[in-house]
MIMILO-843654 format. One record per residue (C-alpha): x, y, z; residue in three letters. Coordinates in Angstrom, 2 decimals. Example, Ala and Ser with C-alpha at 12.3 -4.5 7.8 and 13.67 -1.06 7.14 Angstrom:
<atoms>
<atom X="12.30" Y="-4.50" Z="7.80" resn="ALA"/>
<atom X="13.67" Y="-1.06" Z="7.14" resn="SER"/>
</atoms>
This chain:
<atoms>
<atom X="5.89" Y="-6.92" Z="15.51" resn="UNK"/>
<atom X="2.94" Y="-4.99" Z="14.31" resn="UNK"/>
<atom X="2.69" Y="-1.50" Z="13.66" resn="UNK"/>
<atom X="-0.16" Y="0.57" Z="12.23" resn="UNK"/>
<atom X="-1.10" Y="4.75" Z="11.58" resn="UNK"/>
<atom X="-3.99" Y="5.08" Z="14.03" resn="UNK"/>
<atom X="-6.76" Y="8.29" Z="13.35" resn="UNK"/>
<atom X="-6.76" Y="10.10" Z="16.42" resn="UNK"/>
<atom X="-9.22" Y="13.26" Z="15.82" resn="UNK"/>
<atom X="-9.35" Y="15.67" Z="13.23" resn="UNK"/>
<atom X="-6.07" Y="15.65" Z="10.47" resn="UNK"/>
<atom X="-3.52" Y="13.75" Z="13.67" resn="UNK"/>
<atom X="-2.51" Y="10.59" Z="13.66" resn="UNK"/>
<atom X="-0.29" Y="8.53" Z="15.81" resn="UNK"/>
<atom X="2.16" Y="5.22" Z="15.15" resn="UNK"/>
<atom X="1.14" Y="2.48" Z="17.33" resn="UNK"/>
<atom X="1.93" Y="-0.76" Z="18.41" resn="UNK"/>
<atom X="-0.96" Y="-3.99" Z="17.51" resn="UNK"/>
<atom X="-1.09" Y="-6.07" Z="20.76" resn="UNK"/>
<atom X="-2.04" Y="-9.60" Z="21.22" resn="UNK"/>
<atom X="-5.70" Y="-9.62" Z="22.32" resn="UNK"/>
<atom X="-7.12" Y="-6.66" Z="19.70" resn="UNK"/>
<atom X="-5.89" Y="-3.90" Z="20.95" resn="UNK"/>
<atom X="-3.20" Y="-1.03" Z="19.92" resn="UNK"/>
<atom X="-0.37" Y="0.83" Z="21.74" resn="UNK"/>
<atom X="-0.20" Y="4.34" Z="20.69" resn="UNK"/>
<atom X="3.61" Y="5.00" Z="20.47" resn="UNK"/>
<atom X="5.03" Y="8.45" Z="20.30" resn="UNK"/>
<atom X="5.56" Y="9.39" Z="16.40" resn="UNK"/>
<atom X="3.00" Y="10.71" Z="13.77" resn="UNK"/>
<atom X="2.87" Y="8.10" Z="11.64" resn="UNK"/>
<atom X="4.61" Y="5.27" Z="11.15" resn="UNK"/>
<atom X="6.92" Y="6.75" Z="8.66" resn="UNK"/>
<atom X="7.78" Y="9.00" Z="11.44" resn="UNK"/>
<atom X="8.55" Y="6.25" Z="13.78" resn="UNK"/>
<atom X="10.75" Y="4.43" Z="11.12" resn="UNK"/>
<atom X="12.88" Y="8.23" Z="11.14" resn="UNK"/>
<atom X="14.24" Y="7.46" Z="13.64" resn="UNK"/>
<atom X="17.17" Y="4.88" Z="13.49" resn="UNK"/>
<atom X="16.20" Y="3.61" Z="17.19" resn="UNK"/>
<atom X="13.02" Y="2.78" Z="16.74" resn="UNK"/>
<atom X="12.93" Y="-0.54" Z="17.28" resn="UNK"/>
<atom X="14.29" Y="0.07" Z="21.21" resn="UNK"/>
<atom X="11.25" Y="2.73" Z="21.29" resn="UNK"/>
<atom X="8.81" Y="0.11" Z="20.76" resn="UNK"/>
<atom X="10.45" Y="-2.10" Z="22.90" resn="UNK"/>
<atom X="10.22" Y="0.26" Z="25.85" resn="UNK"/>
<atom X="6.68" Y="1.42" Z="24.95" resn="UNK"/>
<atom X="5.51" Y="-1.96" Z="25.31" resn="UNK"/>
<atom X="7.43" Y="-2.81" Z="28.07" resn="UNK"/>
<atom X="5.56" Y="0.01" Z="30.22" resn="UNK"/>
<atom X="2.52" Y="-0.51" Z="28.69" resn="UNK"/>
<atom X="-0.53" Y="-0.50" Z="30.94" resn="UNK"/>
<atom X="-3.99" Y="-1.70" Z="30.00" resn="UNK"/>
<atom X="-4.96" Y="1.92" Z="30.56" resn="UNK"/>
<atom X="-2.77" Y="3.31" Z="27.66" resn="UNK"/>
<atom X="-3.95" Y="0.70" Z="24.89" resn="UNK"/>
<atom X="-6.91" Y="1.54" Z="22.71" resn="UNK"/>
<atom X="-9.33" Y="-1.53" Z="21.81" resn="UNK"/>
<atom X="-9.22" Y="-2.35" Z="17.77" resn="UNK"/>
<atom X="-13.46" Y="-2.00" Z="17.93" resn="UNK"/>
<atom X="-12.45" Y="1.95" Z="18.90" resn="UNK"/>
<atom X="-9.75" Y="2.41" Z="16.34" resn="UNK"/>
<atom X="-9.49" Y="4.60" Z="12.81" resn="UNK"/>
<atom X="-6.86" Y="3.10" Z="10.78" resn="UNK"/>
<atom X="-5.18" Y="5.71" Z="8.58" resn="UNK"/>
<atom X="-2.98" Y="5.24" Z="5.53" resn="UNK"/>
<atom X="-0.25" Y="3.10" Z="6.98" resn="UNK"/>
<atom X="2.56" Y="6.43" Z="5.64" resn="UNK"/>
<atom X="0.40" Y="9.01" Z="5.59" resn="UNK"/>
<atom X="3.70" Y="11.38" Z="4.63" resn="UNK"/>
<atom X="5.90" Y="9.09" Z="2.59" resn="UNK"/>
<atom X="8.08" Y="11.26" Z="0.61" resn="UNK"/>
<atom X="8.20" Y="8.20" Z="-2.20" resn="UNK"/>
<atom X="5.86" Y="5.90" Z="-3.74" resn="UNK"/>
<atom X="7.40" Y="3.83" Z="-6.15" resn="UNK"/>
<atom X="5.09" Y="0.95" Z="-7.89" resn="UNK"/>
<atom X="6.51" Y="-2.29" Z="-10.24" resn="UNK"/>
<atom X="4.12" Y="-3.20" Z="-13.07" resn="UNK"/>
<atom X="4.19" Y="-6.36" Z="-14.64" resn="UNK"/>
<atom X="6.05" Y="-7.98" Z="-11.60" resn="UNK"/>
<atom X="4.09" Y="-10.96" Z="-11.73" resn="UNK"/>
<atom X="4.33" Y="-13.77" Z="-15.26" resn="UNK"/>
<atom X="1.02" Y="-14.56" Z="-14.87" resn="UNK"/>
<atom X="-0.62" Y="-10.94" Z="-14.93" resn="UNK"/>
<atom X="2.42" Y="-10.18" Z="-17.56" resn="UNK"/>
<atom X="1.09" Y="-12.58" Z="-19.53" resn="UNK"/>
<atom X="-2.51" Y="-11.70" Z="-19.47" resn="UNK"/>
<atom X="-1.43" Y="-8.38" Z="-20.36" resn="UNK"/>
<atom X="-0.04" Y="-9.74" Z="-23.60" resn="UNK"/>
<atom X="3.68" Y="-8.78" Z="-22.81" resn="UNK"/>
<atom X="7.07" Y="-10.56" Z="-22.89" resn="UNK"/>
<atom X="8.73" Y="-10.84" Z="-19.46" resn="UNK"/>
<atom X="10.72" Y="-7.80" Z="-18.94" resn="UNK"/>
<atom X="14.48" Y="-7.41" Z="-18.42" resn="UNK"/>
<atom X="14.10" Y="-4.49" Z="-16.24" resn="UNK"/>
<atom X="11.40" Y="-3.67" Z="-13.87" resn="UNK"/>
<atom X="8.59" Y="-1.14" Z="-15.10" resn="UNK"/>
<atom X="8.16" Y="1.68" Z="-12.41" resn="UNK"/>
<atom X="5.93" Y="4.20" Z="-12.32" resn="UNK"/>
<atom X="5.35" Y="6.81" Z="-9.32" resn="UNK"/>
<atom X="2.11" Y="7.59" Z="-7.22" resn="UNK"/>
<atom X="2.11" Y="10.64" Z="-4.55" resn="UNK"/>
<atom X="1.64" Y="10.41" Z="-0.70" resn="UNK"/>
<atom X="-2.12" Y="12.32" Z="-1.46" resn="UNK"/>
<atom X="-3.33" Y="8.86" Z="-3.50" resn="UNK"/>
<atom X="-3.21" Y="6.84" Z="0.08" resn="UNK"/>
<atom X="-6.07" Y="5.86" Z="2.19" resn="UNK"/>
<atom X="-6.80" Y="3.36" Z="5.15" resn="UNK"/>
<atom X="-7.07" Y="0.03" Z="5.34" resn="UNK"/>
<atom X="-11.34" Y="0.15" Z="6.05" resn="UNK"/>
<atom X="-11.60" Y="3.66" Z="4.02" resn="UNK"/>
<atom X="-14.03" Y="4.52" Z="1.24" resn="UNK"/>
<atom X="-12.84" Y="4.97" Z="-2.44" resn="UNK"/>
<atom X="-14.43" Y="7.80" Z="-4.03" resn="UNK"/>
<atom X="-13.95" Y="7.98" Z="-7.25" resn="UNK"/>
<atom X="-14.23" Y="11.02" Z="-9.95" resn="UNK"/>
<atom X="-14.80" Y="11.01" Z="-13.37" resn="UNK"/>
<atom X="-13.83" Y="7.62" Z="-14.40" resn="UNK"/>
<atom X="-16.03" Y="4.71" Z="-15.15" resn="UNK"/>
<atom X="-13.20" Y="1.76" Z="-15.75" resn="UNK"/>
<atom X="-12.17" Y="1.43" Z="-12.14" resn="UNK"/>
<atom X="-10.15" Y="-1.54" Z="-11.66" resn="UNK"/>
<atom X="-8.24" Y="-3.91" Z="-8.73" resn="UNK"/>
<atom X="-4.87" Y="-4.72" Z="-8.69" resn="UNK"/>
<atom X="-4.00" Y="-6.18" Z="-4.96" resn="UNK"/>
<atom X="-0.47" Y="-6.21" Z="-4.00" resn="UNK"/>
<atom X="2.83" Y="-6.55" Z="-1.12" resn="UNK"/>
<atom X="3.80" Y="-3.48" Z="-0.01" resn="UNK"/>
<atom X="7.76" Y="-2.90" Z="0.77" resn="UNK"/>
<atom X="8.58" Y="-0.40" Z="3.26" resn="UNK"/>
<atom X="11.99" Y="1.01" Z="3.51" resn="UNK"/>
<atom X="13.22" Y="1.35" Z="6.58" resn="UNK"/>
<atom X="16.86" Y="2.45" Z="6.05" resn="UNK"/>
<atom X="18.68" Y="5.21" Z="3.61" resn="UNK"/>
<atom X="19.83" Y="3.76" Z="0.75" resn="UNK"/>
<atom X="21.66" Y="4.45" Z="-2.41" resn="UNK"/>
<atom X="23.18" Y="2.63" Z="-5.04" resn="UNK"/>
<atom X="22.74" Y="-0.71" Z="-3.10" resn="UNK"/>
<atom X="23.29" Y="-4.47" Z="-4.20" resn="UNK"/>
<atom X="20.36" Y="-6.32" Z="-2.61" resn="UNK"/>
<atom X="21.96" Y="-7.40" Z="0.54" resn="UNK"/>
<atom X="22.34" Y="-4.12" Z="1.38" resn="UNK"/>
<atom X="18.29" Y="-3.77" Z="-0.07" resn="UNK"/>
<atom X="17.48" Y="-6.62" Z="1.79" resn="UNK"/>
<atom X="18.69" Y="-5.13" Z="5.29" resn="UNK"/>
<atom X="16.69" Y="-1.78" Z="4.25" resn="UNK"/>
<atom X="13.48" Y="-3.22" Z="4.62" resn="UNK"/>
<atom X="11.68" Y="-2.59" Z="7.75" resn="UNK"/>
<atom X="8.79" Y="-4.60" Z="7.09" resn="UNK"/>
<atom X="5.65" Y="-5.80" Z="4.46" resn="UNK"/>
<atom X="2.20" Y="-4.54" Z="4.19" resn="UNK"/>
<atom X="-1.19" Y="-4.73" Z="1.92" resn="UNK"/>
<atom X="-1.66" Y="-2.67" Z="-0.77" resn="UNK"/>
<atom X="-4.26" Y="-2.03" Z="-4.09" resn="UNK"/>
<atom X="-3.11" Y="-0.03" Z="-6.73" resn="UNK"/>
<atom X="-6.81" Y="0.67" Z="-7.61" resn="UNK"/>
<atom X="-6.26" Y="2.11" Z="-11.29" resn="UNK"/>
<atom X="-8.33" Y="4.30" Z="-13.48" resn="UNK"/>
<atom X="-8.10" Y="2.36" Z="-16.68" resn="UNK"/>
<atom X="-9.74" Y="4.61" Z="-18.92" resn="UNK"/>
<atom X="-7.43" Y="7.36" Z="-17.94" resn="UNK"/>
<atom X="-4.20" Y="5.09" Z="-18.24" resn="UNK"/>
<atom X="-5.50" Y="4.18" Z="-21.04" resn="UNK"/>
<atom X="-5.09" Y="7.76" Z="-22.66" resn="UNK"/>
<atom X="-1.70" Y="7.96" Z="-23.45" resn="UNK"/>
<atom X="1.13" Y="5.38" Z="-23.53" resn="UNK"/>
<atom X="2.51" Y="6.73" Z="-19.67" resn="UNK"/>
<atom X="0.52" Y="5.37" Z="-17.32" resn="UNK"/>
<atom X="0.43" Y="8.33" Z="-14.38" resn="UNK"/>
<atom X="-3.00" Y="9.67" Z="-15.14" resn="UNK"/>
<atom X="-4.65" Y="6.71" Z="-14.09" resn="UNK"/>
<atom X="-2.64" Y="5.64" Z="-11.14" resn="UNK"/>
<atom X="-2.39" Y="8.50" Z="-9.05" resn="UNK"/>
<atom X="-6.03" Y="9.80" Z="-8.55" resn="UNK"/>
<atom X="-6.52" Y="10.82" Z="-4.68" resn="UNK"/>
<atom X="-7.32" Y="8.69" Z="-1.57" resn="UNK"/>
<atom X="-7.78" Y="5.49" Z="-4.15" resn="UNK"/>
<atom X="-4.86" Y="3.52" Z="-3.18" resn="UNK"/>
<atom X="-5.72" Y="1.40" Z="0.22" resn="UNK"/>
<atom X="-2.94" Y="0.78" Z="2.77" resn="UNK"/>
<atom X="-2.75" Y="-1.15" Z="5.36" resn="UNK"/>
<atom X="-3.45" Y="-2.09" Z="7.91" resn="UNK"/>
<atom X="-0.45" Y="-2.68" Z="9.60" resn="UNK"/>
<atom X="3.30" Y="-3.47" Z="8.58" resn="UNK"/>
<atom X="4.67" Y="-6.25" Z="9.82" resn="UNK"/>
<atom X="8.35" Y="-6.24" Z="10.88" resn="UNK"/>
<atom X="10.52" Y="-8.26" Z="8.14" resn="UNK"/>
<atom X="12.33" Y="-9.66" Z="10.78" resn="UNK"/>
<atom X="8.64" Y="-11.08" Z="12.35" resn="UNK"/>
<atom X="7.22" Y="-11.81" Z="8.63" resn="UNK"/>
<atom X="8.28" Y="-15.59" Z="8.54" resn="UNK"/>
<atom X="9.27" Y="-14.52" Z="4.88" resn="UNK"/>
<atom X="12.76" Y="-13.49" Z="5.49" resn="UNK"/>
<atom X="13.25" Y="-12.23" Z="1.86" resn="UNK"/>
<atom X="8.80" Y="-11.27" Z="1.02" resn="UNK"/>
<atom X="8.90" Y="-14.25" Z="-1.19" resn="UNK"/>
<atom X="6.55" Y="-16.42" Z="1.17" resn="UNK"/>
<atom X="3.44" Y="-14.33" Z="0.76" resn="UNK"/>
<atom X="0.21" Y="-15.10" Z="-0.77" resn="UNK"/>
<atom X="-1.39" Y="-12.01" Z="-2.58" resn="UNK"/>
<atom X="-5.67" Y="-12.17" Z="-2.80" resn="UNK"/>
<atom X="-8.25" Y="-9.85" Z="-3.96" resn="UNK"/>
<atom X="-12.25" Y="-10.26" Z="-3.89" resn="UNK"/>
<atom X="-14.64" Y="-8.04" Z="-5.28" resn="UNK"/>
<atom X="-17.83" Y="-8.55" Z="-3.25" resn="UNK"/>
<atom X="-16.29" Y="-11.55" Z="-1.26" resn="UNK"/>
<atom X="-15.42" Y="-13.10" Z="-4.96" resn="UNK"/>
<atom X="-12.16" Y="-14.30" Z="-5.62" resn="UNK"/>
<atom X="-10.80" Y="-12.38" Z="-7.98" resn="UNK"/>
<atom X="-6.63" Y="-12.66" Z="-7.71" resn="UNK"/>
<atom X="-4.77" Y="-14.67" Z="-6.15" resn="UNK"/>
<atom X="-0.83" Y="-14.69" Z="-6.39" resn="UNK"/>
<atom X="2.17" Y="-15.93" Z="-4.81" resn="UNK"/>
<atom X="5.30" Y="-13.83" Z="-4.38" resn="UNK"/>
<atom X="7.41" Y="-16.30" Z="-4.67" resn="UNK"/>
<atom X="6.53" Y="-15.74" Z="-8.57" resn="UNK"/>
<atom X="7.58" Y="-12.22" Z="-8.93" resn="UNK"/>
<atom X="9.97" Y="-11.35" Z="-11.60" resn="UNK"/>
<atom X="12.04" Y="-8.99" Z="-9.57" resn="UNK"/>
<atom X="11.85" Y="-9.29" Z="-5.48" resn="UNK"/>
<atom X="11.57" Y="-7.09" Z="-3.00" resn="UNK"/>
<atom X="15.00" Y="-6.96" Z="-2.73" resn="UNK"/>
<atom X="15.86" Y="-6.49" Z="-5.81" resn="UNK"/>
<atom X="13.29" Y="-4.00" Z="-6.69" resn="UNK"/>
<atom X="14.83" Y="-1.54" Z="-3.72" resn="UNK"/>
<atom X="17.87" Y="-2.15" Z="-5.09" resn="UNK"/>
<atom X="17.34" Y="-1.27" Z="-8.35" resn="UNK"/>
<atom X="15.39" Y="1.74" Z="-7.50" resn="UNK"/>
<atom X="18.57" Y="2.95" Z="-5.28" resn="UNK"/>
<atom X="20.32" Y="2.78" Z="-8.41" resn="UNK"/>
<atom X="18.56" Y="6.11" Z="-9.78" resn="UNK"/>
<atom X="17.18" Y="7.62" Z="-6.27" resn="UNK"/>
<atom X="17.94" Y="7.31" Z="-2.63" resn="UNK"/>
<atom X="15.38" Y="5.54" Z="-0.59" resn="UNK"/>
<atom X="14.21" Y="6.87" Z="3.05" resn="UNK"/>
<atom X="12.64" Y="5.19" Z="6.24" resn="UNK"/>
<atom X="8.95" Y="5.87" Z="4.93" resn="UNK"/>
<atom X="9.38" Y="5.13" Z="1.65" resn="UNK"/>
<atom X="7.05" Y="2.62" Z="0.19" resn="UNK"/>
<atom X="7.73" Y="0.60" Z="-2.57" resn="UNK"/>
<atom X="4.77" Y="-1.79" Z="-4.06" resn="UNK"/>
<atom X="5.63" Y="-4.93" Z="-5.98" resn="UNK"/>
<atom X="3.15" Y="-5.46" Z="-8.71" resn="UNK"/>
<atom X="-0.07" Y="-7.39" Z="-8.76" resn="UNK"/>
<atom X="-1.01" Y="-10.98" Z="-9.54" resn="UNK"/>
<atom X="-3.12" Y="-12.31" Z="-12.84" resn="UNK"/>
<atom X="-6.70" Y="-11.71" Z="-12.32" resn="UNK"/>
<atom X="-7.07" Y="-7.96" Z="-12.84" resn="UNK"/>
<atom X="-10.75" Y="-6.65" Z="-14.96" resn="UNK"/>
<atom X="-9.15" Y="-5.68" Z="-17.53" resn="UNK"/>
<atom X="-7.59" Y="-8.64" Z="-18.49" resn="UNK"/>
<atom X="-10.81" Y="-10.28" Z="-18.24" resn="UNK"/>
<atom X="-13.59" Y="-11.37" Z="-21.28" resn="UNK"/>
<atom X="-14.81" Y="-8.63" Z="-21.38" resn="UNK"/>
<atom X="-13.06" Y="-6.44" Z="-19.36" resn="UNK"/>
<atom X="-15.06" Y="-6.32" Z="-15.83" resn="UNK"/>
<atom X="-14.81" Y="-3.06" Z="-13.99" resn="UNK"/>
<atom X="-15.47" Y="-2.05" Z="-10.42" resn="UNK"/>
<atom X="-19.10" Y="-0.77" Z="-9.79" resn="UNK"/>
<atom X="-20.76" Y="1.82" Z="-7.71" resn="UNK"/>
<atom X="-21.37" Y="0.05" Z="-3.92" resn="UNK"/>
<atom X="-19.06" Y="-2.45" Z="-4.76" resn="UNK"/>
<atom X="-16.51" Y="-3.86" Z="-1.54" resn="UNK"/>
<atom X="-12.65" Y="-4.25" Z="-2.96" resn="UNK"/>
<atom X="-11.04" Y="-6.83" Z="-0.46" resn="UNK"/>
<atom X="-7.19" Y="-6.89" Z="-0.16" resn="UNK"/>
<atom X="-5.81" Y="-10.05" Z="1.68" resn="UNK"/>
<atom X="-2.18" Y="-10.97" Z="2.35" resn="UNK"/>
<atom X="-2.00" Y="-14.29" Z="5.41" resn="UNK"/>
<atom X="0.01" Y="-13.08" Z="8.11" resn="UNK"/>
<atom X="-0.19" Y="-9.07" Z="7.39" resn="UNK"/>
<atom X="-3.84" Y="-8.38" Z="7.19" resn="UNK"/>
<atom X="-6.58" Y="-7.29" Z="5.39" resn="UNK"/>
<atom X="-8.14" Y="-4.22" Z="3.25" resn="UNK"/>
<atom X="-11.57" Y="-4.04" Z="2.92" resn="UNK"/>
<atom X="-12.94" Y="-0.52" Z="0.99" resn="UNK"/>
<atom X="-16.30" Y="0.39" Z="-0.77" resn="UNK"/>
<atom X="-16.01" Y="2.17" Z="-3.86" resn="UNK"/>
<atom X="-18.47" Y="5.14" Z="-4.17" resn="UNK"/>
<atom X="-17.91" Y="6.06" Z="-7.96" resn="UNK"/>
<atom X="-19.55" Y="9.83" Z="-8.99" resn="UNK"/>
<atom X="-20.01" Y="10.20" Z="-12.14" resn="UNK"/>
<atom X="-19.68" Y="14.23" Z="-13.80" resn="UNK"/>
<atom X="-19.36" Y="16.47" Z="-16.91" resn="UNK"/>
<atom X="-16.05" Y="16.53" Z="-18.83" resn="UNK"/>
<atom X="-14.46" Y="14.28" Z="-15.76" resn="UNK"/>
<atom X="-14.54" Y="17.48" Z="-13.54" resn="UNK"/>
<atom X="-13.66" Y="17.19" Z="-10.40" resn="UNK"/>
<atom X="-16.69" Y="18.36" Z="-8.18" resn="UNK"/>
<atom X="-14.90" Y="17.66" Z="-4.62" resn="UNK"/>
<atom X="-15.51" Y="20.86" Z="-2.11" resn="UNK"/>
<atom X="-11.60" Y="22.39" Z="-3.13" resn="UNK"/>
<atom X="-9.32" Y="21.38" Z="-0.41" resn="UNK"/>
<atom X="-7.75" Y="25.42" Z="1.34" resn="UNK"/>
<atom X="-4.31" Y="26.05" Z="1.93" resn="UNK"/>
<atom X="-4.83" Y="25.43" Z="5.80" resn="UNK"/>
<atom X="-6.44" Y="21.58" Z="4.95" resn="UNK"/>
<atom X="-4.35" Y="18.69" Z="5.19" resn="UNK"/>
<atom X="-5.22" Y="15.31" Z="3.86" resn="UNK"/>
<atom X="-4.77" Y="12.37" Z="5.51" resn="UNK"/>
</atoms>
């Protein structure tokens, strides 16, 4: 099972359903987050699909993906999840995971551009994307485990010059629309990776191989990362929860190699799907933001 946050005209969206053949079932939620609300929603699938006509299903050449949880109330990233990147980040492996948070606002859609303010050390960092799919607090990880509704593809694009500024890295993790998702989930139960340690992580800049990582080498599992996290906040359905990123990032490179105005960012997990985003980088005094302000009656997708 598929599911994906379709565009559907102006700030809407709808959950839908990816069917064989290329095409998408729009299913009766806002979002997939939505959907995952609802502690049946695995027999509302079942009975969209089963009365689906060819009439209700939108072709993929006609669809806007959106951020796969447009509205998820947390966003909680692991750095330094994988040895290799640890390593090439001059670090020790860690004893406890290193979290950091990122707000609903710094999604965008699996095909979306990245524009980018004020920062000129724009870097890649692809990634598996958790998403919670039960309440959960102070779990072990079978109860973590059960909690996940299902994987997706993620790139914790990262402002390096504004992590770089102090020793926390916020700042330069959690500028706007610059962290691709996408774009679809696929049900854990459908994954073929019963516990998200059968996935190969790859990123390209401009169809070059840049990263490539196996989960089976992460420090602290999916499982084990929800866990954890329960430990110190509860976890919702919506929730997404990203697992750290594979060696190969530019600033671990020599010299450090940076993302460049026009250039394509390419996300790629077999099985789940793919990203694919140009990065538009704008340059302006003092690191200003010169975006048209966003009103009190705007909402961002």
């Amino acid at each position: 099972m598929k599911l994906a946050t379709l565009r559907t005209g102006g700030n809407r969206t709808t959950a839908a359903l990816a069917m064989e053949g290329g095409a998408y079932l729009p299913l009766p939620a806002a979002d997939v987050g939505a959907l995952l609300s609802d502690p049946q929603w695995r027999t509302t699938v079942a009975a969209a699909a089963g009365a689906a006509s060819g009439t209700g299903l939108v072709h993929a050449a006609a669809v806007e993906l959106a951020p796969l949880l447009p509205r998820a109330g947390k966003v909680i990233c692991c750095g330094l999840n994988y040895s290799d990147h640890i390593l090439e980040m001059g670090r020790e492996l860690p004893e406890f995971p290193t979290l950091f948070a990122k707000y609903a606002d710094t999604l965008t859609g699996a095909a979306d551009t990245i524009d980018v303010y004020g920062s000129g050390s724009v870097d890649w960092e692809a990634e598996l994307g958790v998403v919670v799919g039960m309440q959960l607090f102070r779990a072990d990880e079978s109860q973590a485990q059960q909690a996940i509704a299902g994987y997706t593809v993620a790139n914790d694009v990262s402002m390096r010059d504004w992590q770089n500024r102090t020793l926390q890295w916020f700042q330069g993790k959690a500028f706007d629309a610059s962290t691709p998702v996408g774009p679809v989930m696929v049900a854990e139960d459908s994954a073929g990776s019963g516990s998200g340690d059968g996935f190969l992580v790859r990123g390209y800049v401009n169809s070059e191989l840049v990263q490539s990582g196996h989960t089976d080498k992460l420090v602290f599992s999916p499982a084990r990362l929800l866990s954890y996290i329960s430990q110190f906040t509860v976890l919702r359905p919506g929730d997404l929860v990203l697992t750290g990123t594979p060696g190969g990032v530019g600033m671990g490179m020599k010299p450090p190699r940076f993302l460049k105005d026009g250039d394509v960012l390419s996300t790629e997990i077999d099985g789940i799907g793919r990203l694919e985003n140009t990065i538009r980088i704008h340059q302006n005094d003092g690191g200003a933001d010169v975006r048209t302000p966003v009103t009190a009656t705007s909402t961002k997708e």
